[in-house]
LOZA-251884 format. One line per 10 residues: for each residue x, y, z of C-alpha. Coordinates in Angstrom, 1 decimal. Each point is the difference from the previous one (the first is absolute). Example, Ala and Ser with C-alpha at 12.3 -4.5 7.8 and 13.67 -1.06 7.14 Angstrom:
BEGIN
12.3:-4.5:7.8  1.4:3.4:-0.7
This chain:
BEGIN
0.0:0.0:0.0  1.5:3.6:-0.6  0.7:2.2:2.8  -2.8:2.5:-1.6  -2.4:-2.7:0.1  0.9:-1.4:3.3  -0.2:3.4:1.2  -3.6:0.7:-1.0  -0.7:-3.2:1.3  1.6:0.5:3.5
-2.2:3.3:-0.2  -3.6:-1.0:-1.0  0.5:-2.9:2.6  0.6:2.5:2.9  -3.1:2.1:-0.8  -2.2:-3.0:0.0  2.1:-1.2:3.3  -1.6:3.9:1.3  -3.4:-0.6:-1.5  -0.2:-3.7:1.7
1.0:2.3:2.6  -2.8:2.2:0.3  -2.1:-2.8:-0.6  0.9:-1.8:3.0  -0.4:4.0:2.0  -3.2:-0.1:-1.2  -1.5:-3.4:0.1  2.0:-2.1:2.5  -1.8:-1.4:3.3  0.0:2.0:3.1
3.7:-0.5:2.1  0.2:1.2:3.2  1.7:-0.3:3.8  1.3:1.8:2.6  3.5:0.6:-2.2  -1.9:1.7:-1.9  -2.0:2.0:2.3  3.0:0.7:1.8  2.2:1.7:-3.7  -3.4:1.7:-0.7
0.3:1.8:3.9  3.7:0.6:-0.5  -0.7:2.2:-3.5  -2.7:1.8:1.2  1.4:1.2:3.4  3.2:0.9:-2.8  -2.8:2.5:-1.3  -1.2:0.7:2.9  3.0:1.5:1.6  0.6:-2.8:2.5
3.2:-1.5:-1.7  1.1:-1.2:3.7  -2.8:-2.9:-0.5  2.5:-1.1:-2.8  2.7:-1.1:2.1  -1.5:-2.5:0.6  2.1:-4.1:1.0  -1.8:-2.0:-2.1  -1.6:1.6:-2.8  3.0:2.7:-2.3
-1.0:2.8:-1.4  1.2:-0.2:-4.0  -3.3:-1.3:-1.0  -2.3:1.6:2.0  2.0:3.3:-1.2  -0.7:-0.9:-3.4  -3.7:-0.2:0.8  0.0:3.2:1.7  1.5:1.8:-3.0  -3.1:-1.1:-1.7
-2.5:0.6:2.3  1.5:3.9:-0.1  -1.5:0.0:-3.7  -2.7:-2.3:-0.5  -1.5:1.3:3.2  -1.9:-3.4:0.5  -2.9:-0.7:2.6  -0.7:-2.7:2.1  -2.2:-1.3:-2.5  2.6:0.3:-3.0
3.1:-0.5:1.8  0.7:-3.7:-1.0  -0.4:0.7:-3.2  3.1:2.7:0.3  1.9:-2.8:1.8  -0.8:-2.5:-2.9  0.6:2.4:-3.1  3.3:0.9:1.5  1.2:-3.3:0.4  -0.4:0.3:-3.4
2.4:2.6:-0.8  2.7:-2.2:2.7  -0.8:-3.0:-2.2  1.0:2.1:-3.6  3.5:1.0:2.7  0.0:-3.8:0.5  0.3:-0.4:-4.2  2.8:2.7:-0.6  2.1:-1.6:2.9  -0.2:-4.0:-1.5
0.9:2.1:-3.5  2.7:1.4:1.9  1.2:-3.2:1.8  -0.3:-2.2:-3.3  2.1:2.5:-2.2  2.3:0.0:2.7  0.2:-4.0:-0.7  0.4:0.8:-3.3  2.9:2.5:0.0  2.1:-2.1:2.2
-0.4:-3.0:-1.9  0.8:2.0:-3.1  3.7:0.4:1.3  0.3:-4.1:-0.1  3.6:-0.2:-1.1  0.7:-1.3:-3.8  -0.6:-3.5:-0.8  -2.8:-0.4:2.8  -3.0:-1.7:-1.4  -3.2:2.6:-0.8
-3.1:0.4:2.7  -2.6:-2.7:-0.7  -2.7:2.4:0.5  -0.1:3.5:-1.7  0.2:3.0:1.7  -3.5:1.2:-0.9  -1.4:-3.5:0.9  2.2:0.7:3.7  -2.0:3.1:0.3  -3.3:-1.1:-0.8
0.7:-2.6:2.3  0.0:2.1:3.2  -3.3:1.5:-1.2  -1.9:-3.3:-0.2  1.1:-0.8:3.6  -1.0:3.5:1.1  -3.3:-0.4:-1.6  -0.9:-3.0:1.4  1.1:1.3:3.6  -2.7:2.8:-0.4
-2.5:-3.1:0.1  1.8:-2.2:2.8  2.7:1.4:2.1  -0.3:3.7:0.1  -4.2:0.8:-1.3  -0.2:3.9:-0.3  -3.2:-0.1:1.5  1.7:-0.4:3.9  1.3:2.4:1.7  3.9:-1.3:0.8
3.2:1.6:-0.6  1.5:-3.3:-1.7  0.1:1.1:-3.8  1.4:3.7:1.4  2.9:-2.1:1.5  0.1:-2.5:-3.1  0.5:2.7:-1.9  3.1:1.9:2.3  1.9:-3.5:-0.1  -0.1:-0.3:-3.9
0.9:3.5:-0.5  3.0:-0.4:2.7  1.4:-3.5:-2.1  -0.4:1.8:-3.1  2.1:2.6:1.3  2.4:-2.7:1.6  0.2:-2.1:-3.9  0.7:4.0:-1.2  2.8:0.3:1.9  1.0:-3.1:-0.4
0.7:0.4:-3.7  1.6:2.9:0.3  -3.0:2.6:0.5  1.6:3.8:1.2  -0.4:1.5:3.8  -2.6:1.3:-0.5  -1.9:-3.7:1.0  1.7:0.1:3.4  -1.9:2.4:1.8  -3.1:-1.2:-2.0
0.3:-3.2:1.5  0.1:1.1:3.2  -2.8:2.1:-0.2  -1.9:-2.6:-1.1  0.7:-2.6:2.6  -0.8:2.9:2.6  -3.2:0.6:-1.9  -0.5:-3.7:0.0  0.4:-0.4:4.3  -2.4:3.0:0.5
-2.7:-2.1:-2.1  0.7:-3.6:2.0  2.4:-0.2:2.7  0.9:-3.8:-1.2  2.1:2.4:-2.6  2.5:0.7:2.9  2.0:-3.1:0.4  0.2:-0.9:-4.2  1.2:4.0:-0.5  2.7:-0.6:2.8
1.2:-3.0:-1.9  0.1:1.4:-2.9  2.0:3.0:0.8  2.4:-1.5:2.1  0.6:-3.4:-2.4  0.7:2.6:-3.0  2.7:2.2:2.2  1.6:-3.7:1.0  0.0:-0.8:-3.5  1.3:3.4:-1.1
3.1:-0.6:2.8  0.8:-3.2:-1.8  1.0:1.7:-3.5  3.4:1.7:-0.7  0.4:3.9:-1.1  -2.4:2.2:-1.8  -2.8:-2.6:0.4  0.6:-0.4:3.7  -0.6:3.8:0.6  -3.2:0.1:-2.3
-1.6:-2.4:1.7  0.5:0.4:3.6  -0.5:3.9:-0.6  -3.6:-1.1:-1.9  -0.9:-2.2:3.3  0.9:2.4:2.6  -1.8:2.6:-2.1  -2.9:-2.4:0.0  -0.3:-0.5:3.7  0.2:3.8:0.2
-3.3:0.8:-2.3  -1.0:-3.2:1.7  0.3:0.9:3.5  -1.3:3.8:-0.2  -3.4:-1.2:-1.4  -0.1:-2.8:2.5  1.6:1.4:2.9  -2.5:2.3:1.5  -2.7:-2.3:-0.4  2.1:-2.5:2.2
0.5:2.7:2.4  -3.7:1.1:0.3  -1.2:-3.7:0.4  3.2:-1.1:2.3  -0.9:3.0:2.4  -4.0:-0.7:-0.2  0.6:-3.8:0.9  3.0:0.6:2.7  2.3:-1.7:-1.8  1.8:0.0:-3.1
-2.1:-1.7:-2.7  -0.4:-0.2:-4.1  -3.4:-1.0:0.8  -2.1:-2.5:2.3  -1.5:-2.1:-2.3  3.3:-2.5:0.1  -0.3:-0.3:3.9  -3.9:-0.5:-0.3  0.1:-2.1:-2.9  2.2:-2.7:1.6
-1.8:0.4:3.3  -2.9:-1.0:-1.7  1.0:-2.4:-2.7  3.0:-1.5:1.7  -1.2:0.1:4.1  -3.5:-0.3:-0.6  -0.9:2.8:1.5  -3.4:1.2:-0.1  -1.0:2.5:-2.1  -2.5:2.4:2.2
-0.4:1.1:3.7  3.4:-2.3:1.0  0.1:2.0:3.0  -3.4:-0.7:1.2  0.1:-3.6:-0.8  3.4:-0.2:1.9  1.0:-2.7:-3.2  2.9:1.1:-2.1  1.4:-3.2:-1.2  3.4:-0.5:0.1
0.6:3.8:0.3  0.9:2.1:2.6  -0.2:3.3:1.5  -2.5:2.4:2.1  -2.2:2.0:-2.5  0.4:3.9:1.0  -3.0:1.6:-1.6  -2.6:-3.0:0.1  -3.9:0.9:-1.0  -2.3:0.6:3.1
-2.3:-3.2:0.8  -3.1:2.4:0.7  -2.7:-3.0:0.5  0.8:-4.1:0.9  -3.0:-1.7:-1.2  0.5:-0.1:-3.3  3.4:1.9:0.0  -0.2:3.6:-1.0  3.0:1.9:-1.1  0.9:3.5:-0.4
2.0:1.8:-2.1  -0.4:4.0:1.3  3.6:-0.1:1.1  1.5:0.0:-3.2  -2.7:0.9:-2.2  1.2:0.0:-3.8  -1.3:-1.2:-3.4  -3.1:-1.6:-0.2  0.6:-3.2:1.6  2.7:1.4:2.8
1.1:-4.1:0.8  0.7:-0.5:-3.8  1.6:3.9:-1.1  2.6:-0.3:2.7  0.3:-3.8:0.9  3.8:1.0:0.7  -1.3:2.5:2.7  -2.3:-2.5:2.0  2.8:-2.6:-0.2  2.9:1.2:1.6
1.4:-1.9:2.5  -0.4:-3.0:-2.2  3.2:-1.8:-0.5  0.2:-3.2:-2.2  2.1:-2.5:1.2  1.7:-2.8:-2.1  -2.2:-3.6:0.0  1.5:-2.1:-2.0  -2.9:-2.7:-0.7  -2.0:3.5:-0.8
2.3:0.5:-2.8  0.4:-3.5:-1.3  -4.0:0.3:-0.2  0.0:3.3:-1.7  2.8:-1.5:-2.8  -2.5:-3.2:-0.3  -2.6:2.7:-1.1  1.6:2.7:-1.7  1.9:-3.2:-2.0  -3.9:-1.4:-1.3
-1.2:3.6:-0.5  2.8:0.4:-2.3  -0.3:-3.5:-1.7  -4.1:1.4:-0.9  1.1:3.6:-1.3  2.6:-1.9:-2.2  -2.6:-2.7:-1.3  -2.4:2.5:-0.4  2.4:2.2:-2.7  1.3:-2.4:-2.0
0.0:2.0:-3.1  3.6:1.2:0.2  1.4:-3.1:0.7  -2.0:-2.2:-2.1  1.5:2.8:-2.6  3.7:-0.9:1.0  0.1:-3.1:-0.1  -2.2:-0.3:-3.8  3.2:2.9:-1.2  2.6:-2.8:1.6
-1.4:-3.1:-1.4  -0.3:1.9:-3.4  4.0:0.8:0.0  0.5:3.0:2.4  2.9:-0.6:2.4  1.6:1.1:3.3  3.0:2.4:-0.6  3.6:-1.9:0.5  1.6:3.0:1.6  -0.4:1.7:3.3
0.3:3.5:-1.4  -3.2:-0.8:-2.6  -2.4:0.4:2.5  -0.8:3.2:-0.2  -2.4:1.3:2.9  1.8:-2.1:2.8  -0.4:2.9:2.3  -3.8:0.0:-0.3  -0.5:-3.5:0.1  2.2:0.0:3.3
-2.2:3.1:1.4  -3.4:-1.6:-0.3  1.0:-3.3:1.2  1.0:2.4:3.1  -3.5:1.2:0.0  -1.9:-3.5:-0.2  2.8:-0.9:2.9  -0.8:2.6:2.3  -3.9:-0.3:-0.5  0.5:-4.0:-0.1
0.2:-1.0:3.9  -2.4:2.4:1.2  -2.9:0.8:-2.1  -0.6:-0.9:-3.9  -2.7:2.0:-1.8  -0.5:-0.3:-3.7  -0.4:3.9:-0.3  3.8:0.0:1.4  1.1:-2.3:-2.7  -0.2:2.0:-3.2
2.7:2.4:0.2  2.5:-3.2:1.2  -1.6:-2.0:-3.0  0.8:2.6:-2.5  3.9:0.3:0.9  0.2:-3.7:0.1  -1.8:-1.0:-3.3  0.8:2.5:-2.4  3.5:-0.5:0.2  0.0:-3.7:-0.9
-1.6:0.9:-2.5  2.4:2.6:-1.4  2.7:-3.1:1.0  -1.1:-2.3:-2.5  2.5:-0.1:-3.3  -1.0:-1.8:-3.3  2.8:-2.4:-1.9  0.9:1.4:-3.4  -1.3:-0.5:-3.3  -3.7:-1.1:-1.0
-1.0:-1.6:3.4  1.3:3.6:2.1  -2.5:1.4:-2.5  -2.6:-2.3:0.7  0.6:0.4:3.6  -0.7:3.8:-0.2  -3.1:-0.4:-1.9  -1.4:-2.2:2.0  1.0:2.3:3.1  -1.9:3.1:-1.5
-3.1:-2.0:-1.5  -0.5:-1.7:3.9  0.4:3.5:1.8  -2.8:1.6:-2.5  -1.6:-2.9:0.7  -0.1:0.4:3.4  -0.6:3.6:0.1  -3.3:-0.2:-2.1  -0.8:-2.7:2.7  0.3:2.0:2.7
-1.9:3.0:-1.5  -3.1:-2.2:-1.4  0.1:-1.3:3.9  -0.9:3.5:1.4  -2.3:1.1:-2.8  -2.3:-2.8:0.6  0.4:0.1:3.5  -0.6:4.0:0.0  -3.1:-0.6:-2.6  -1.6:-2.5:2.6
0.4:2.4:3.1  -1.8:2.7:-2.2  -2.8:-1.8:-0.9  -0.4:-1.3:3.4  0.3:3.2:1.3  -3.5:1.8:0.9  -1.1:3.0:-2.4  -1.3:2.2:2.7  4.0:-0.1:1.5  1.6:0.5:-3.3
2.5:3.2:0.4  1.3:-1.0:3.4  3.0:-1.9:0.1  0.4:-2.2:3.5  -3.7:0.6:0.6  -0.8:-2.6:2.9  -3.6:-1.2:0.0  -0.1:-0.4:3.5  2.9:2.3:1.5  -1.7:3.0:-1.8
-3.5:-0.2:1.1  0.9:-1.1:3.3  2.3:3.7:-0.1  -3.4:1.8:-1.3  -2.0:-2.0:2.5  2.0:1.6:2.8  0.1:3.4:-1.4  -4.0:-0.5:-0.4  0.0:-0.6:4.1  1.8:3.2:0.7
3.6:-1.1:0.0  2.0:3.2:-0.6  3.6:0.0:-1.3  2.9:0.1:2.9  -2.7:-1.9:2.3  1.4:-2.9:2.2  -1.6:-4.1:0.0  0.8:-3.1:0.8  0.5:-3.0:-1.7  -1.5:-3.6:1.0
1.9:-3.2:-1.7  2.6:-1.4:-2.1  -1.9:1.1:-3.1  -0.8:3.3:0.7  3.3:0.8:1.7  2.8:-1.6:-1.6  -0.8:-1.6:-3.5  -0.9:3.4:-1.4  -0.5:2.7:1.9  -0.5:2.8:-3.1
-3.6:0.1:0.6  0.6:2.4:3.1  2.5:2.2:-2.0  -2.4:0.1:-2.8  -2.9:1.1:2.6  2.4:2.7:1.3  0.6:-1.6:3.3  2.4:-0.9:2.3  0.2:-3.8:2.2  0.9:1.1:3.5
-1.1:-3.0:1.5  -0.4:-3.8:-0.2  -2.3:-2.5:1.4  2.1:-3.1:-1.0  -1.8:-3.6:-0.7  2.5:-2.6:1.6  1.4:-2.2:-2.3  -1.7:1.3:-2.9  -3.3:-0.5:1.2  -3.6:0.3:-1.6
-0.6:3.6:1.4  -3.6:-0.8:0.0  0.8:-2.6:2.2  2.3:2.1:2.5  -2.6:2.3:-0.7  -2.9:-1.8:1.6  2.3:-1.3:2.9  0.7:2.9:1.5  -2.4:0.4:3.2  0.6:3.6:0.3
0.0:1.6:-2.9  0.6:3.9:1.5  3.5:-2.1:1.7  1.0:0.8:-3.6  -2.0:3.0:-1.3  0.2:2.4:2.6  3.9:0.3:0.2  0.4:0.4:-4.2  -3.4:2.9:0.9  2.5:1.9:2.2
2.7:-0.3:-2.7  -2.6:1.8:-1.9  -0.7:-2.5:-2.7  -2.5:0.3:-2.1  -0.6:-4.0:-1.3  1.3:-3.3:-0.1  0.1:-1.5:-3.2  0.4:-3.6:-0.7  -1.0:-2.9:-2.7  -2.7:-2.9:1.0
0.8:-2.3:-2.2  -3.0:-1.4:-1.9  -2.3:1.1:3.1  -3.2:-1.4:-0.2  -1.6:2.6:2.5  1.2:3.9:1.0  1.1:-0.7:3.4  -1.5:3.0:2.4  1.1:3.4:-0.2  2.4:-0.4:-3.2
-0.9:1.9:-3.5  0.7:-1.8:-3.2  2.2:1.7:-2.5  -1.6:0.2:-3.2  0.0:-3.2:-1.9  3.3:-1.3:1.8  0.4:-2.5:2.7  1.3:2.7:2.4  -1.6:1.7:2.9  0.3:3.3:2.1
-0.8:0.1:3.1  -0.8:3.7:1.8  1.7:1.5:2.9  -2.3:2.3:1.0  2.0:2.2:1.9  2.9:0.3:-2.4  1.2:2.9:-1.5  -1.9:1.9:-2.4
């Protein structure tokens, strides 16, 4: 194929990659949960001129900051406000394009400086590139889905611009990509504090390689890494600082310590304090939530009262104190799982390598020489990345940008033997990855066309319209819930699985009256003797409702009011706050 061809090729598939896009903005199901909720609290106190609430030990600011920019424009309501979120992942996904362009002709340059005599790539560089874009486009339908509210693709795309910079440099690219990169990895920590630890190593293993050369070389290199940790360490540095001094200690970020106390020690997830279990960790929590009723447990959160859900916007605050403490069958368990979770998100994409091993058994081959395998480096770093997420926690919507530096450059590895089968080889290369490309795209048409028709007419126009968080929202604006006005929330459902329905109504959870081990609230419901044990303490917080969901209820248990259509119910404090 010519490079002009190729070219328009590379181009008209990126605009349908957008289009497919907007489709999925537009059409895709409702995705929502406390992350969410939480990024959605963090941009519009950013707007608000409460930036404070963005240093924050769980939850980093990059994507949130992103989401504020937009809000300053779009000026969005609580009605319209997931559409913003959905239409601007968007415009992150069409980053997410330019930055695999950017890490594939990368590839391509550096394997372009193969010394003479070295066999010729097996797959074509336009075929290389196009080959990023297919993955991307199917992780817009599996891994990373635009319609949630996560700063994954954000970070996906920091880490493919960063490599692209590193395969830059590394074939000779000027200074100019040193303080570039280190913008980028600082850019990349303020979006996900994972990006910490794989910047670190990245700095630090290009200055020790940069001591190992001789002259000229030597002095480029280790000047371009200290450099790096410079830009690196302005953009990161105060943000350390601000959390470290928030938190007591000095910190990159919480979510590490919580993480492994709750994957690796088993460790509870809510109200450790109150149940005096933490598992195998340790530690005396200093800001727990006040236990404000027994029977059921009520909790509240008016100590530290921030973001809509205060227990899920600042888990990091309510948590201090909690220390994890190394359990070694806790880990040998967590590798068992993480190791089968890993096995299904392989099985379950096996395009790619269905797709290597077709190009080997049709003539491709490995390169003979170490120095043919361009994009080492990248490879290295995301096998870093699926290390560090590996023992701990293993999410698939961590796995793209790792799967991306991984794949593509065995891909760019493979060499052809000369003469008519090389030829072959190539052809057979470029017809498979078109192949696969148009696969992927018919995938999310159809899927997109069968959302829209299943989607009803009188909600056409509202992207991540919920049929039963919105009513539920207008149902409690209907009973005089004002914005700013404090509740309480009653159950696993209606507290923790998604908790955007009380952001959408305007107001904020201040209490919780819990269900003991996930309980039928209905049930804990009708078990309580005294039911002003628990009323009349969230009444002098000035509450104005509990809300909960009664699953399938066959009868409107006394004193609760249905929410439109929905299976959740308010239930009035009638001395709350008005």
């Amino acid at each position: 194929m010519t490079s002009s061809r190729s070219r328009r090729l590379l181009v008209l598939y990126a605009f349908l990659m957008l289009v497919i896009a907007f489709g999925y903005a537009r059409y895709d199901v409702y995705m929502m949960d406390g992350d969410g909720t939480a990024f959605l609290d963090i941009s519009q106190a950013l707007t608000d001129g409460h930036a404070g609430l963005a240093i924050n030990g769980y939850w980093n600011p990059g994507y949130p900051a992103v989401l504020a920019a937009v809000r300053m424009v779009v000026h969005p309501t609580r009605w319209t406000e997931m559409a913003m979120v959905r239409y601007t992942n968007v415009a992150i996904f069409g980053l997410g394009i330019l930055a695999c362009l950017f890490l594939t002709t990368g590839l391509v340059r550096l394997r372009a400086q193969r010394g003479p005599g070295e066999p010729g790539a097996a797959v074509p560089d336009w075929a290389l590139h196009l080959l990023g874009l297919t993955f991307l486009t199917l992780s817009a339908g599996r891994e990373l889905p635009l319609a949630t509210v996560r700063s994954d693709t954000l970070l996906m795309v920091l880490l493919l611009l960063a490599m692209g910079l590193g395969l830059r440099l590394q074939s000779g690219s000027g200074f100019w990509a040193w303080p570039v990169l280190g913008a980028t990895l600082g850019c990349a920590y303020l979006v996900k504090s994972f990006a910490f630890l794989p910047s670190m190593f990245l700095v630090l293993a290009v200055l020790v390689f940069g001591l190992t050369r001789k002259g000229s070389e030597r002095t480029k290199i280790v000047t371009g890494a200290i450099v790096t940790g410079i830009v690196f360490a302005v953009i990161a540095g105060p943000y350390v600082l601000a959390i470290s001094r928030q938190l007591g200690h000095l910190s990159t970020g919480d979510s590490a310590r919580l993480n492994y106390c709750y994957f690796i020690d088993q460790t509870p997830r809510w109200h450790e304090w109150y149940l005096h279990d933490l598992g195998h960790a340790v530690g005396t929590f200093t800001h727990p939530e006040a236990v404000i009723a027994t029977q059921p447990p009520v909790f509240s959160f008016a100590a530290h009262p921030v973001g809509t859900f205060p227990l899920w916007f600042d888990p990091a605050y309510w948590t201090v104190g909690l220390t994890p403490h190394f359990w070694l069958k806790g880990h040998v368990e967590r590798l068992i799982r993480c190791t089968e979770l890993f096995v299904r998100y392989l099985l379950g994409r096996p395009e790619a390598f269905v797709l290597l091993g077709v190009m080997l058994a049709f003539g491709a081959i490995w390169p003979r020489r170490r120095a043919s395998l361009v994009g080492g480096p990248a490879v290295v770093w995301g096998l870093l990345m699926l290390g560090i997420y590996f023992p701990i926690d293993l999410q698939e919507r961590y796995l793209m940008a790792p799967f991306l530096l991984v794949l593509l450059p065995l891909f760019a590895w493979l060499q052809r033997r000369e003469g008519n089968e090389g030829e072959r080889v190539r052809w057979i290369a470029g017809a498979l990855v078109v192949l696969m490309a148009g696969v992927a795209m018919m995938q999310a048409v159809s899927y997109l066309a069968e959302r829209r028709r299943q989607e009803p007419i009188a909600h056409r126009g509202e992207a991540g319209y919920n049929p039963e968080t919105n009513p539920m929202a207008e149902a409690l604006d209907a009973m005089g819930l004002k914005p700013g006005d404090k509740i309480a929330c009653f159950g696993d459902t209606a507290c923790y699985l998604d908790h955007q329905w009380a952001r959408l109504a305007g107001a904020q959870i201040l209490a919780e009256v819990e269900t003991p081990n996930s309980a039928d609230p209905q049930q804990v419901w009708d078990s309580i003797p005294d039911k002003h044990a628990v009323t009349e303490p969230l009444q002098k917080m000035g509450l104005r409702f509990i809300v909960t969901k009664f699953a399938n209820s066959v009868r409107k248990p006394e004193g609760w009011v249905q929410l439109g259509d929905s299976d959740f119910f308010a239930y009035p404090l009638a001395n709350g706050s008005k």
